[in-house]
C-alpha positions in Angstrom: -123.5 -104.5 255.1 -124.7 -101.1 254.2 -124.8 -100.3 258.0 -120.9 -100.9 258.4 -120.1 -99.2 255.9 -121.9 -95.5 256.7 -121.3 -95.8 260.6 -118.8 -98.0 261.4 -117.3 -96.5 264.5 -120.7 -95.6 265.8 -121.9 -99.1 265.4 -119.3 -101.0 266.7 -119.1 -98.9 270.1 -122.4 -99.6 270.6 -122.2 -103.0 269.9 -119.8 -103.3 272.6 -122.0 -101.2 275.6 -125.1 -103.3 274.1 -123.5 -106.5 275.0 -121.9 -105.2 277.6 -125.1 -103.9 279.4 -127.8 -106.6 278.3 -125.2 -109.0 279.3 -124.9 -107.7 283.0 -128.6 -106.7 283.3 -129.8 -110.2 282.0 -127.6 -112.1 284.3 -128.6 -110.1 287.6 -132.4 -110.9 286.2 -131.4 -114.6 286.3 -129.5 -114.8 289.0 -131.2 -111.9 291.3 -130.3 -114.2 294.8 -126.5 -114.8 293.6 -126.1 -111.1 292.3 -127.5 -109.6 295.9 -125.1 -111.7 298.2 -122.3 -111.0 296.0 -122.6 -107.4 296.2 -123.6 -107.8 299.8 -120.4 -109.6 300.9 -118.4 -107.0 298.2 -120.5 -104.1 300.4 -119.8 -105.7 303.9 -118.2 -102.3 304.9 -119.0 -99.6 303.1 -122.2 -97.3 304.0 -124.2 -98.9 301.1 -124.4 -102.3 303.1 -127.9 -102.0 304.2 -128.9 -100.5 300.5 -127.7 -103.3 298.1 -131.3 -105.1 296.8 -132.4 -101.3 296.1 -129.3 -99.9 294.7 -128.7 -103.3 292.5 -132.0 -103.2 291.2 -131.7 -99.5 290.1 -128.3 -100.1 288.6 -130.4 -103.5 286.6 -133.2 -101.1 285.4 -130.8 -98.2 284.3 -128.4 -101.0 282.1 -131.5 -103.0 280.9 -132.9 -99.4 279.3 -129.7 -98.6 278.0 -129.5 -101.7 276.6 -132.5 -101.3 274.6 -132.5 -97.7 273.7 -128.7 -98.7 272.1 -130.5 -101.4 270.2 -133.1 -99.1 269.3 -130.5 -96.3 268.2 -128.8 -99.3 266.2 -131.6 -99.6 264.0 -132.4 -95.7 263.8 -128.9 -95.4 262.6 -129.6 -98.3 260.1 -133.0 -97.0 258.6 -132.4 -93.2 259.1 -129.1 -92.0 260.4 -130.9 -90.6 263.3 -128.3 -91.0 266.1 -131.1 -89.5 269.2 -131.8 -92.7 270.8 -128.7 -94.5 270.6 -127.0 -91.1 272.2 -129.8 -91.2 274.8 -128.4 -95.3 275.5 -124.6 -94.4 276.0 -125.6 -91.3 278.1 -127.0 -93.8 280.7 -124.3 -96.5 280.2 -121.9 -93.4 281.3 -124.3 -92.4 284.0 -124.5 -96.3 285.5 -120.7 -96.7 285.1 -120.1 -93.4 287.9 -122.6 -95.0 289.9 -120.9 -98.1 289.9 -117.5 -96.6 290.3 -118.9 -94.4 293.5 -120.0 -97.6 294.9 -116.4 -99.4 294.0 -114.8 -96.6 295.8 -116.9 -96.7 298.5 -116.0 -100.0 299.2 -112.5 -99.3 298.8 -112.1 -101.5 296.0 -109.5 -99.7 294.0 -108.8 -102.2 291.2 -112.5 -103.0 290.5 -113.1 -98.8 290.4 -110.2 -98.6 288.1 -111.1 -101.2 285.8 -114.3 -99.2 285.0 -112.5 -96.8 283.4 -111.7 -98.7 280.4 -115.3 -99.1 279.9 -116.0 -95.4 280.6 -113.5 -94.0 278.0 -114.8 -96.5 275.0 -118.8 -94.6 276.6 -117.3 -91.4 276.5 -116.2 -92.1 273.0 -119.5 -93.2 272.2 -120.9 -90.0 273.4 -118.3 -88.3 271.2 -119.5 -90.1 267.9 -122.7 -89.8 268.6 -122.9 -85.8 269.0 -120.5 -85.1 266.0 
């Protein structure tokens, strides 16, 4: 596993914020109905109520291209070492998590905003490996 062995780090990471993302935009495309009254009744009372089929969609479109460009950046990484495209991926996986965690404060949901960071530090280090 020749691509293991020259990037480990780099391919594991993304790995994680590929299944991570695909995951969570493939289940809002499957369940679009379940995923808007969720975050409708999670929204109830925060100024983002009326906004929740427009800002869930954006948040489904930004993770889905992420998603892709990281499996992209995977196999650049594989066939050249070119690290561009995968960098691009985490860079909106990091942008989607602040706009998650804006609307997890906004809603006053504390744990759930504090949860994300654990996902934002392992992008972050993505971001890291990826520049150096």
């Amino acid at each position: 596993m020749n691509l293991l062995s020259k990037h480990p780090t780099e391919v594991l990471t993304l790995l994680f914020l590929i299944v991570t993302f695909l995951q969570s935009g493939i289940d809002k495309l499957l369940d679009w109905k379940g995923n808007v009254s969720f975050i409708r009744d999670h929204f109830k009372n925060s100024p983002l109520k009326k906004n929740v089929p427009l800002l869930l969609a954006i948040i489904l479109v930004i993770e889905i291209i992420a998603g892709v460009l990281m499996v992209i950046g995977v196999y650049q990484i594989y066939t050249s070492g070119a690290k561009e495209i995968a960098l691009l991926g985490v860079e909106l996986s990091a942008i989607t998590l602040i706009f998650l965690l804006i609307g997890q404060r906004l809603a006053k949901d504390y744990a759930g905003a504090m949860s994300l960071a654990v996902y934002f530090i392992i992008t972050l280090w993505g971001v890291f490996l990826l520049n150096s």
